[in-house]
C-alpha positions in Angstrom: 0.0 0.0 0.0 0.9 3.1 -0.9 0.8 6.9 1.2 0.6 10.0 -0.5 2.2 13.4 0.5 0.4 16.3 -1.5 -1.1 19.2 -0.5 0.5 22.7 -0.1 3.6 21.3 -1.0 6.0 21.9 -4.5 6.3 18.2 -5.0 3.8 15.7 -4.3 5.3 12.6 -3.0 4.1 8.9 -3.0 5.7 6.9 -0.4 5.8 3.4 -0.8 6.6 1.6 2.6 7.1 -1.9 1.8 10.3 -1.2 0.4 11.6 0.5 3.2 12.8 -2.6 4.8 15.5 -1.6 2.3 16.3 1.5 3.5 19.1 2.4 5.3 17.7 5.2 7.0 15.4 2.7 8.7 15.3 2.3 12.6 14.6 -0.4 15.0 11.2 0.7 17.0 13.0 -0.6 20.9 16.2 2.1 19.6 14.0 5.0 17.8 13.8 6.5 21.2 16.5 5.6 23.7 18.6 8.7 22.9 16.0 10.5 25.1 16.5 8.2 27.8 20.4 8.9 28.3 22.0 10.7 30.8 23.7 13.9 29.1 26.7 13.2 31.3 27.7 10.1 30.1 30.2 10.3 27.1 28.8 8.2 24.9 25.7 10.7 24.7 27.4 13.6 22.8 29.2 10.4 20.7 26.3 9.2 19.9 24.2 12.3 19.3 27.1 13.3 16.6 26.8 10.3 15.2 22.7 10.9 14.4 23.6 14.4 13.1 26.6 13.0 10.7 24.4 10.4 9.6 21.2 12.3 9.2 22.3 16.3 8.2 25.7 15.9 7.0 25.6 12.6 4.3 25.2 13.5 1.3 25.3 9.6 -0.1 23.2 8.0 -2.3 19.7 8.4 -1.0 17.9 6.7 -0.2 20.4 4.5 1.3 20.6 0.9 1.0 24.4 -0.1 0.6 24.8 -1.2 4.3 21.4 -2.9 4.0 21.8 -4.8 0.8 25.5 -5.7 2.2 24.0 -6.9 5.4 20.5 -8.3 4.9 19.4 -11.3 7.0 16.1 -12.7 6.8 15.8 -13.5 10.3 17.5 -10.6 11.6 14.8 -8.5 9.9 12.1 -10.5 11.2 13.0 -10.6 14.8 12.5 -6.5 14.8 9.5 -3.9 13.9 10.9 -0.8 11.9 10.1 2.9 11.9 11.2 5.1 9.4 12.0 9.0 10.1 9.6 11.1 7.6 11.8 14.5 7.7 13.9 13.4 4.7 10.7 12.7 2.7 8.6 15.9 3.8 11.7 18.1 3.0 11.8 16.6 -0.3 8.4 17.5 -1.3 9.4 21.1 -0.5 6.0 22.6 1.7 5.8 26.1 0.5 6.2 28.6 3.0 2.7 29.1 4.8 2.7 25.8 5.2 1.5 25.3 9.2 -0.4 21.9 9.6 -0.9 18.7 8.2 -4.1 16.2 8.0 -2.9 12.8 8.2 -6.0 10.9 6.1 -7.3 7.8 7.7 -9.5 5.2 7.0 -12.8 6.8 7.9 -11.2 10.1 9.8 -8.7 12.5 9.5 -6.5 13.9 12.7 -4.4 17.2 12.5 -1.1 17.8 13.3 1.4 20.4 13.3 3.8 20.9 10.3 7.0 20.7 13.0 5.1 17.7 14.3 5.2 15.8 11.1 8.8 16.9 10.3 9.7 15.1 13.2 7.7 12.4 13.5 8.6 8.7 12.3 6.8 6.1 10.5 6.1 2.8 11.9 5.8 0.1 8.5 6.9 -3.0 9.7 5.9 -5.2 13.0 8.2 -8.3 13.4 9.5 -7.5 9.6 6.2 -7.7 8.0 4.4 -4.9 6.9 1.7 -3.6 8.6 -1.9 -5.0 6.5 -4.7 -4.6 8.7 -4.1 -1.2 9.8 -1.8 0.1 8.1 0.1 1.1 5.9 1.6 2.8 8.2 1.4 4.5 12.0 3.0 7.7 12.5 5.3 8.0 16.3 5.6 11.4 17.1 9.4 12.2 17.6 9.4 12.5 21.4 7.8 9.4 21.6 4.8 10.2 23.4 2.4 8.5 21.5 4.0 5.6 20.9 1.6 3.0 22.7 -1.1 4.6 21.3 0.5 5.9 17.4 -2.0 7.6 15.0 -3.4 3.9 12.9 -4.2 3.6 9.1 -2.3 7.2 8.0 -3.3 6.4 4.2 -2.0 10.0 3.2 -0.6 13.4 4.7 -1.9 16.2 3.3 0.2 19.1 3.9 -1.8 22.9 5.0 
């Protein structure tokens, strides 16, 4: 299944999550958050927090990524994990125009309205235990503070940008 970003945006976008899997970009749901939980005293927090920001701001590889992945790929390492995917690199893409303030993330029979900064920094669940999500899916969108992630926004079938 397939998720549309349009809206008040330059380039509308179609997302495809089942091929994110692929992606090197991808994270591993348990991990997507622990950075929060570290002690900003401990050394290997400012490692690790340069690490996210060379990997995320400053690589200017192939994109998306999938060199590691491809190199790397176990079936039953993939299966043993669920997968969230961080939508930033995809909104920024479709280049929001300026006014741009909200967005409506389209579901099954409702729609629910976040904030544009919201979305930016939000992440995509799309896979539970390596299989993509079917029944209510395609995908659940994890704010990026992690503050709704027992109880994500279900069936996002498109983001419409305001």
């Amino acid at each position: 299944m397939i998720v549309q970003l349009k809206g008040n945006v330059r380039f509308p976008i179609t997302l495809d999550p089942t091929v994110w899997i692929f992606d090197d970009r991808k994270i591993v749901l348990d991990d997507a958050f622990k950075i929060q939980e570290w002690d900003e005293n401990d050394p290997d927090f400012l490692r690790r927090k340069a690490e996210i920001f060379e990997e995320v701001y400053l690589s200017k590889s192939n994109k998306p990524p999938t060199q590691k992945t491809v190199a790397t790929y176990r079936k039953d390492d993939v299966l043993n994990h669920s997968y969230v995917m961080p939508l930033k690199d995809f909104v920024l893409n479709a280049e929001a125009n300026q006014d741009a303030k909200r967005a409506l993330l389209h579901r099954a029979n409702d729609s629910v309205a976040i904030s544009y900064e919201q979305l930016l920094e939000s992440v995509a669940l799309f896979a539970v235990n390596g299989k993509p999500l079917v029944e209510d899916g395609p995908i659940h969108l994890i704010f990026g503070d992690g503050s709704n992630k027992d109880e994500a926004i279900t069936n996002v079938q498109s983001i419409e940008i305001l």
